[in-house]
N, C-alpha and C positions, 0 to 999 in steps of 0.2 A: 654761762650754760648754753648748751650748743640747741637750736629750735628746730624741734623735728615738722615740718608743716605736713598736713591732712593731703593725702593724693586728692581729694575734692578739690585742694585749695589750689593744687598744680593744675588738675586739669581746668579751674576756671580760668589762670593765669595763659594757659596753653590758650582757650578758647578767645583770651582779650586779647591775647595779642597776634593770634592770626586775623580775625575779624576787625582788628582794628577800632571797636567796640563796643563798650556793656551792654548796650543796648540788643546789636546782633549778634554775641556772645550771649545772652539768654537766652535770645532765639535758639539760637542752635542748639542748644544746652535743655533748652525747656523748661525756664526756671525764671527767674524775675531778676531786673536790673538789681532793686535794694539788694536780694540776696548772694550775688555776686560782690558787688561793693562792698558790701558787711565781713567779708571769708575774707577778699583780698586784703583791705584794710588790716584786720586780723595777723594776715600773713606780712604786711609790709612793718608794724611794729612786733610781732615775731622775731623776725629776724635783722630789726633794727636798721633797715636801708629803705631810701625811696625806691620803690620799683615804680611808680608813676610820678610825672610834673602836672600840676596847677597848669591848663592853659583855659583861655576867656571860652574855648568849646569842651570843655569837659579834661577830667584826666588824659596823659598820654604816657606810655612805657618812657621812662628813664634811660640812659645810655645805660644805667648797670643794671634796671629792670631786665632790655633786651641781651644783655650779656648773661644773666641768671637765666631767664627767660630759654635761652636757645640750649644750656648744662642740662634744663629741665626736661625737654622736650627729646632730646637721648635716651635719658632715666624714661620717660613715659612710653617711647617706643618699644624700648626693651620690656617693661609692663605688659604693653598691650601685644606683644608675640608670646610671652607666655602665659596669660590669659587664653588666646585662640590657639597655644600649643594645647593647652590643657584641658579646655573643649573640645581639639579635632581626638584627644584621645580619650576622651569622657563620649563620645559620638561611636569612636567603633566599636565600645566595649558594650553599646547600648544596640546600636541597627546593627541588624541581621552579618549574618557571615555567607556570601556570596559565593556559588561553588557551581564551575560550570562544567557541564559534559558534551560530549560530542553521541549523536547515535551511534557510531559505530563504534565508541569501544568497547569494551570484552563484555558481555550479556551478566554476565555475573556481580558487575560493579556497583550497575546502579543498585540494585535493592540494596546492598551493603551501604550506599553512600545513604541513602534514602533512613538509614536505620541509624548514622553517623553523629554523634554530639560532642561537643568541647568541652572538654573537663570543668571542675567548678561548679557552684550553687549558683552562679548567674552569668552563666556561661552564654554566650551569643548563641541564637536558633542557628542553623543552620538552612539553606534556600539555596534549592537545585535550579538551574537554569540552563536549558539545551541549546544548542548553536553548532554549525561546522566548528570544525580546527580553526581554522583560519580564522575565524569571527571570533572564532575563544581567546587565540592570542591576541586579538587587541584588543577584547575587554579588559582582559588583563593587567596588559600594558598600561589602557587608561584607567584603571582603577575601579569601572565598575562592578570587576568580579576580584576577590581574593586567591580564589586559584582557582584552577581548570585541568581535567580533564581531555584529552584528544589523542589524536593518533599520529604518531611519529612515520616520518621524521618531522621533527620542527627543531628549526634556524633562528636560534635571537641570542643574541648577546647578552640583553636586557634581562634574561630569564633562567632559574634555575628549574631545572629539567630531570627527572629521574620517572627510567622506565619501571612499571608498576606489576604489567600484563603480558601477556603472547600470546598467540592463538592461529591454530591455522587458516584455511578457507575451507568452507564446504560448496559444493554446485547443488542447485534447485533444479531441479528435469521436472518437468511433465509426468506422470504415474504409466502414460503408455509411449513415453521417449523410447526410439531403439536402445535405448544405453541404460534404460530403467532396469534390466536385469545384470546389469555389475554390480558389485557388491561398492571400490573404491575406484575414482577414476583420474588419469594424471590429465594434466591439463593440457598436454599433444593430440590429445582424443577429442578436444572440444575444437580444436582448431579452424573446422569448418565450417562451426555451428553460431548462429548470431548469439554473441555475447551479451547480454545484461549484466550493465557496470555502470556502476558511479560517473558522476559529469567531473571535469576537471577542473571546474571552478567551485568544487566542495573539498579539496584538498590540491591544489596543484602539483607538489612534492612526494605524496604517497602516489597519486593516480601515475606522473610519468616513472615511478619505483616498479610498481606492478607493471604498466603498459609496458615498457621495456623490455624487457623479462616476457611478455607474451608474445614481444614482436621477434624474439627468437627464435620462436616456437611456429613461426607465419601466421599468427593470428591477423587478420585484414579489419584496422580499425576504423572501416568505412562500414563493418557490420557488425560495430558497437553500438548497443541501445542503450541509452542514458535512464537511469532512476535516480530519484531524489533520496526517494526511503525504499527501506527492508521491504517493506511489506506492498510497496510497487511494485519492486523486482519480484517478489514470490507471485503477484497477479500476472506478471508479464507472462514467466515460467508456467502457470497455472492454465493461459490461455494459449501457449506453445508458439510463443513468441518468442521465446529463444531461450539458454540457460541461462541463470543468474549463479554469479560470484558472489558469494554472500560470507561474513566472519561466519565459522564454525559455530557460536552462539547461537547465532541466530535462527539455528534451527528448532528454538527453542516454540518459535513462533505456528502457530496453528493454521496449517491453510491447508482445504481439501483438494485434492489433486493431485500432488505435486512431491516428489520424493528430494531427502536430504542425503548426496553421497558425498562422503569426505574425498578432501582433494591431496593425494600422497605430496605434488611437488613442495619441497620445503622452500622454496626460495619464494614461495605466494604464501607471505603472512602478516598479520598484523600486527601490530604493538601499540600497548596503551602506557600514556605517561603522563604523570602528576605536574605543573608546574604551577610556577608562581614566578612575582618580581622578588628577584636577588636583594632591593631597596627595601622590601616591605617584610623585611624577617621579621616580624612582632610574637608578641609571647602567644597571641591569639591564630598567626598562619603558624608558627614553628610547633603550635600544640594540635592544631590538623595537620601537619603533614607528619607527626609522631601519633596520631591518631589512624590517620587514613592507612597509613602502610605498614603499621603494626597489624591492624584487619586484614588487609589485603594479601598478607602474609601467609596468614592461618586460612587462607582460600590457597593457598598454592596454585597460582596463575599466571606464574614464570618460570614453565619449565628450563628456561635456558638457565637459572639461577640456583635450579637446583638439581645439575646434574655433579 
């Protein structure tokens, strides 16, 4: 009859014969010489072979102990990766689902994502987390976020990509700007005027998208003024410091002063896009992003998709 031995009985064996022995085999084990002695014992009339020799300093592995020995130690690797396969996925179904934004996509989003949950009775929270684009794609990448939020264009291989949003620009004036009494203004009209815009190291890909496009137009990017956030650029505008370029959303925001006139030129617009890594399709991202974009759907916020 074939002897099935106890995976106890393998990993003591594993543990005597890397350590070379019982003694630091308990040790590491954390357990007691007898009690190793006693299982392997066990195991070696088990299965009816010497797995150790009688020598004047204590047992040693047998030539077909260390042949058993090394058949074992395969079997227990393979063990020990699904075991830790089966805790890293007992781990995401438990911590949090990680979901990042960028400030400037479409003003409409975040309350939507903020209100956002994973299907299921024990479905993972969801945790919003802001950062540029830039910083989003490689959390991403490295796994500390699940997916992200940001503003295209974005460039990765590593990542699937699908745009979500659109939206035009609107300009921030001054309430007594000479240009406070237009109703809409094209961005030829501002050409003069110092610019409040974004720095280039919060997106480098979209800033030289728009820049480009402005320097058409003779915009002079020596009287670009750098903001971090929306609500810098609306103080810049506010104290007539120049116009700010701001997403159309963002006029959602409240500052006294300061008027919001949409900007006709269609070729200055933004776009927001959901991504994730292509590698981590899990039932947990593929259920947010059939979550996220069924919502974002029912906000119609791609008019290009629904012409």
């Amino acid at each position: 009859m074939w002897y099935s031995p106890s995976l106890q009985q393998l990993l003591f064996l594993e543990a005597v014969l890397e350590e070379g022995s019982f003694v630091r085999a308990a040790d590491r084990l954390h357990t007691t010489h007898s009690t190793i002695s006693r299982s392997l014992k066990a195991l070696t009339n088990g299965l009816g072979i010497d797995l150790f020799n009688k020598t004047p300093r204590g047992l040693k592995p047998s030539s077909v102990g260390r042949v058993y020995g090394a058949q074992i130690r395969s079997s227990l690797e393979q063990a020990k990766l699904a075991f830790d396969l089966a805790r890293y996925e007992t781990s995401l179904h438990r911590r949090p689902f990680y979901v990042g934004h960028s400030p400037y996509i479409h003003g409409s989003l975040l309350p939507l994502l903020e209100q956002l949950s994973l299907p299921g009775s024990e479905a993972q929270p969801i945790v919003l987390r802001s950062a540029t684009t830039s910083r989003l794609v490689w959390r991403v990448r490295s796994g500390e976020l699940q997916a992200g939020f940001g503003v295209l264009p974005i460039v990765d291989k590593a990542l699937w990509i699908e745009r979500v949003a659109h939206e035009p620009f609107c300009v921030c004036i001054a309430e007594h700007h000479p240009l406070a009494t237009h109703s809409r203004l094209a961005a030829r009209e501002l050409s003069n005027e110092t610019l409040v815009w974004i720095p280039r190291s919060l997106h480098r890909l979209f800033y030289d998208q728009i820049v480009n496009y402005l320097l058409t137009l003779k915009f002079n990017p020596r009287r670009f003024l750098e903001a971090h956030t929306i609500t810098q650029a609306l103080d810049f505008a506010a104290h007539g410091a120049g116009v700010a370029l701001i997403p159309q959303s963002a006029s959602r925001f409240q500052r006294s002063g300061v008027l919001f006139k949409p900007l006709t030129d269609n070729l200055i617009r933004i776009e927001t896009a959901l991504f994730v890594r292509k590698d981590q399709m899990r039932s947990s991202v593929k259920d947010f992003i059939a979550v996220a974009i069924s919502a974002i759907r029912e906000l119609r916020l791609n008019p290009l998709e629904n012409r």
